[in-house]
C-alpha positions as CSV (number, residue, x, y, z in Angstrom):
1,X,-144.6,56.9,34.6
2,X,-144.1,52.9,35.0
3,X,-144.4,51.1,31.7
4,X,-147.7,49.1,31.3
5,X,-146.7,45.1,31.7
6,X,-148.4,43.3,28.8
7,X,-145.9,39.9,28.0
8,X,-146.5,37.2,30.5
9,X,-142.9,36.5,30.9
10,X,-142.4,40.1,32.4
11,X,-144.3,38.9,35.5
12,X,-142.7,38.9,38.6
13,X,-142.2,35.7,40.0
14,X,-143.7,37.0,44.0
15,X,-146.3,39.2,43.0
16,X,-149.1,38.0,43.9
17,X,-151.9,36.2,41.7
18,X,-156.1,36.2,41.4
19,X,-157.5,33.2,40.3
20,X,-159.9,33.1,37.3
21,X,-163.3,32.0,37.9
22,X,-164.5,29.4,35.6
23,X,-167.2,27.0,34.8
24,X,-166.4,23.3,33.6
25,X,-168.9,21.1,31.8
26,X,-168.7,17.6,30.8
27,X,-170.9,16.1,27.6
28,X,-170.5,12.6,26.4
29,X,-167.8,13.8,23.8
30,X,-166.0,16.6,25.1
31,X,-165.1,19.2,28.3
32,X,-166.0,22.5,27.5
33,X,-163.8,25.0,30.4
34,X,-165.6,28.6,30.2
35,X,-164.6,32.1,31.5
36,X,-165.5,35.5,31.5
37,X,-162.5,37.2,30.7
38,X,-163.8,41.1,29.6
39,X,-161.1,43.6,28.6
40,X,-158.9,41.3,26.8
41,X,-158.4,39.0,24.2
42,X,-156.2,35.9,23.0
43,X,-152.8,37.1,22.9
44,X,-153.2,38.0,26.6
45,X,-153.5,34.6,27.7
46,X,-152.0,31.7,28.0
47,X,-153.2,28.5,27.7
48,X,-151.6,24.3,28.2
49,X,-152.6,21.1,28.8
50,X,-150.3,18.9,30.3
51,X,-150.4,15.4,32.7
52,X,-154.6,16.0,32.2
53,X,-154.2,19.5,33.8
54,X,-155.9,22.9,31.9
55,X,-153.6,25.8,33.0
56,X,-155.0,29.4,32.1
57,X,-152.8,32.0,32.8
58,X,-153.0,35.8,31.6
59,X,-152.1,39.4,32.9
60,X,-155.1,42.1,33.2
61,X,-153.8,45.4,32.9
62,X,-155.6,48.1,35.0
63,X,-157.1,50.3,32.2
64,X,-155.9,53.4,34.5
65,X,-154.6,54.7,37.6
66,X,-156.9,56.9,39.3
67,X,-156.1,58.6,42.1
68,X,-158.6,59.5,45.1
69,X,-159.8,57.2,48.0
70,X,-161.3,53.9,46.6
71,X,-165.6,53.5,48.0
72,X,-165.5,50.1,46.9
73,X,-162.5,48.3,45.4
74,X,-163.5,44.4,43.8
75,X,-161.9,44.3,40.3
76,X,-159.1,42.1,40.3
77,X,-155.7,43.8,38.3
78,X,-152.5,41.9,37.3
79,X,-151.7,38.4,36.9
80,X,-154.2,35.8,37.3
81,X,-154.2,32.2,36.4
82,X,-156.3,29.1,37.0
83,X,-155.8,25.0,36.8
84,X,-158.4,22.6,35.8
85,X,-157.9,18.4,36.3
86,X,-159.1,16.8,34.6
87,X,-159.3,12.7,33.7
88,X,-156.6,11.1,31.1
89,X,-159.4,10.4,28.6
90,X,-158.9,13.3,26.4
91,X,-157.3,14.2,23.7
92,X,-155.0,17.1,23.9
93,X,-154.0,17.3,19.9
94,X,-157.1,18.4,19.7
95,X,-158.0,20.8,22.4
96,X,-159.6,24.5,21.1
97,X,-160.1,27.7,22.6
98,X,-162.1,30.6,21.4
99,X,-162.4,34.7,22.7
100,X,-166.0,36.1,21.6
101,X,-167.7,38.8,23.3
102,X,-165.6,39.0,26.5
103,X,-166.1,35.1,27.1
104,X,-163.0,32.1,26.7
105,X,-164.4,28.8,25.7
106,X,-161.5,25.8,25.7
107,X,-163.1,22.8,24.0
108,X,-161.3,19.1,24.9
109,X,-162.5,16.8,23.1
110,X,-163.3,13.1,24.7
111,X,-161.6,10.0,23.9
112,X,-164.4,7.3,23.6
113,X,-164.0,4.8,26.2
114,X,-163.9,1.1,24.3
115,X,-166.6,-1.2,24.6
116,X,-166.3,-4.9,24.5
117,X,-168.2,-7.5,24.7
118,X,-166.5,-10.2,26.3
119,X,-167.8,-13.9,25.2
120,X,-169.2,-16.1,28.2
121,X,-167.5,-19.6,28.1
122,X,-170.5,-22.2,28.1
């Protein structure tokens, strides 16, 4: 019987990936990057921010191998990962995720643009 991959590091570097589906919204303050991501939960996934790029990455293990002829085949199993730009006004010291009820939710906080007034020579 193979051994179940759980680590992310045990990945092999040609197998293929599936990429997460995810929703991006932007308030005044802060990005909020959502996903459903059923059947697992934070220690699955991984999750950076670097040069204003979100990179989700995480390995969904097939919850069995069931032999028989597949009628209809559409869950994705194995490594999947996903990349997000976004603009370089955002604070990444700050940057929170959150698994509840099947659903990741990465909050990046905003960092208010500066207003100024400028003074009109006369």
């Amino acid at each position: 019987m193979a051994k179940k991959r759980t680590n992310l590091q045990d990945k092999k570097w040609l197998e293929p990936e599936g990429k997460l589906v995810v929703d991006v919204i932007e308030k005044d303050d802060f990005y909020i990057v959502q996903s459903a991501i059923a059947g697992l939960d934070a220690k699955q996934l991984e999750i950076t921010f670097k040069n204003d790029m979100l990179s989700i990455r995480g390995y969904r293990p097939r919850p069995s191998e069931e032999n028989g002829r597949y009628l209809l085949q559409e869950c994705y199993w194995g490594p999947f990962s996903r990349q997000v730009s976004l603009d370089n006004n955002v604070d990444p010291s700050r940057i929170k995720a959150i698994v509840k009820d099947g659903i990741l939710t990465v909050k990046i906080p905003r960092i208010p643009k500066e207003k100024k007034n400028i003074k009109i020579r006369e």
